[in-house]
N, C-alpha and C positions, 0 to 999 in steps of 0.2 A: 758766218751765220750758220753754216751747216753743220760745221763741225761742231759750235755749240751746240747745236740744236742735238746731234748723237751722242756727244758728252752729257746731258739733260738727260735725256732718253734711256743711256746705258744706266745711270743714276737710279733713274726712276724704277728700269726695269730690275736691277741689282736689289733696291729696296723690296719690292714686290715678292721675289723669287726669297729671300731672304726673312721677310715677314712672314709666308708661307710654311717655309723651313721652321721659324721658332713655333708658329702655330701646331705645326706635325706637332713639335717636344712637346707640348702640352700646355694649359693655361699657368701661368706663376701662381705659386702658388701663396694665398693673400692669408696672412696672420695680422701682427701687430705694425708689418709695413718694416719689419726691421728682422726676415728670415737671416738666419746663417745656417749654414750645413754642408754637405761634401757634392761637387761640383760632378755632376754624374759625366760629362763628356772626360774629366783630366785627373779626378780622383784627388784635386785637391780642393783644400777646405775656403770656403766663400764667404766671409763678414760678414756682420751685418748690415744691410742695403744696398749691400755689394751686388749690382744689375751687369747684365750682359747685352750689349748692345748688338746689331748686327754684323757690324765688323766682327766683333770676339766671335761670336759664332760661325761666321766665316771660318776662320782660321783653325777653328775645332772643331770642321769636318775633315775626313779621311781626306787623304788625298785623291783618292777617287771620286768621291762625294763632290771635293773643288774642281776636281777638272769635270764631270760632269755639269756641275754649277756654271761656269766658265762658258763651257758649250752650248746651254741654253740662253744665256746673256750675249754671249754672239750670235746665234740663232736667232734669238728673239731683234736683235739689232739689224740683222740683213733683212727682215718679213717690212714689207709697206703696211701702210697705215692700216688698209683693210685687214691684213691678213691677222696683224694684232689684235683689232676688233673681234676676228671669228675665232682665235686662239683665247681671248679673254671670255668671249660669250661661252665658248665648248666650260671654258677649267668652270666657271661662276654656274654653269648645268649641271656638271658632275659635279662641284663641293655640294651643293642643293640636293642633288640625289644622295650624296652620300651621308648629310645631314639627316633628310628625312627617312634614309634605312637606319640611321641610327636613336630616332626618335621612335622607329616601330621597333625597334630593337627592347629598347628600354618600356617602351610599354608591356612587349612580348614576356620581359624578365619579371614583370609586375613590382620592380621597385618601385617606391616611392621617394623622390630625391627633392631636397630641394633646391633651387635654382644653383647655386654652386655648385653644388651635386651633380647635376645632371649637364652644367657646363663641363666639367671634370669628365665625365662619364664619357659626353661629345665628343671632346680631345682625344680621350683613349682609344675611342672606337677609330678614328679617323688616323690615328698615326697607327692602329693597328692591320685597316683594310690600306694604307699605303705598303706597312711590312709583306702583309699576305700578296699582294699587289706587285708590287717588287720582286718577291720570290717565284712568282708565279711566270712574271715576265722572261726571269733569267731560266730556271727551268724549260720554257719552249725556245729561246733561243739556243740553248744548250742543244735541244733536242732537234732545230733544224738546222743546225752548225752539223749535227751528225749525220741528216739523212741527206741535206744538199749533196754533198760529193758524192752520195749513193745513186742519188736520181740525176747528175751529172755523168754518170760513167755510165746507167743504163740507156741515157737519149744516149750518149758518145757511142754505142754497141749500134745500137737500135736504127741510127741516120748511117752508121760506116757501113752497117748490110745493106741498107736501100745503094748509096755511092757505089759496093763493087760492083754490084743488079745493075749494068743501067738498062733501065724499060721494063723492071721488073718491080711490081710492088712487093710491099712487103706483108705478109703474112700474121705477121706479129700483131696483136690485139695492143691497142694502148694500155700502157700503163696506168692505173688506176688506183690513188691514197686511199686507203680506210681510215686515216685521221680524219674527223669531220675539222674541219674551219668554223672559227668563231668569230 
């Protein structure tokens, strides 16, 4: 029963994670119900009514993309019920916020859309504040990838002079970031 029950669950969670994903790419785009055109993930050309399910999607992310994907789907599998719960209530706050800057967005631009339009517009904004999002993420981890072994080697200075001292404090003023934290 248990193992079903996380076979269910990885399911459920893989569809979610995966539904989210097509949502990023943007809403399909709705003509006569019978689009063809060139497949912007593989550059090749798509029939008419030819759909992509989540699987195909799956498989047409980088491979980084999958194993991050992967990561989250085991993550989200080891979390108990509650922590589920507070992981779905945060992302359903932020999609909401991020909705509604993008509804002040669009009023800000003074277009006028109509409702396909401004679903279309939704999409873009929302797979665009994930890109800016994403870059912005790797960026500071870049940037504390580079300063950790800096501020590791000056605590390593900083404790080795107090250890030859012994009953001697140390003189040295703390260390102090001018990065503000956000």
């Amino acid at each position: 029963m248990g193992r079903r029950f996380n076979l269910i669950s990885a399911t459920i969670a893989l569809s979610i994670l995966a539904w989210d994903f097509s949502f990023a790419q943007g809403p399909p785009q709705k003509s006569s119900g019978r689009s063809a055109g060139l497949d912007r993930h593989n550059n090749q050309f798509r029939g008419p009514g030819e759909r992509r399910g989540p699987g195909e999607r799956f498989f047409q992310l980088s491979p980084e993309e999958r194993q991050a994907f992967r990561k989250n789907a085991e993550r989200w599998l080891r979390m108990n019920p509650e922590q589920q719960k507070l992981l779905r209530e945060r992302y359903n706050l932020h999609r909401q916020q991020l909705k509604n800057e993008a509804e002040a967005t669009l009023r800000q631009s003074g277009l006028r859309l109509d409702q396909n339009a401004r679903d279309q517009f939704e999409a873009r904004y929302l797979q665009e504040r994930r890109k800016i999002e994403r870059e912005l993420r790797e960026q500071f981890e870049t940037k504390r990838d580079q300063e950790v072994p800096q501020l590791n080697e000056r605590l390593k200075k900083e404790f080795q002079s107090r250890q030859s001292a012994p009953g001697a404090t140390s003189t040295s003023t703390p260390v102090v970031s001018v990065t503000p934290i956000r």
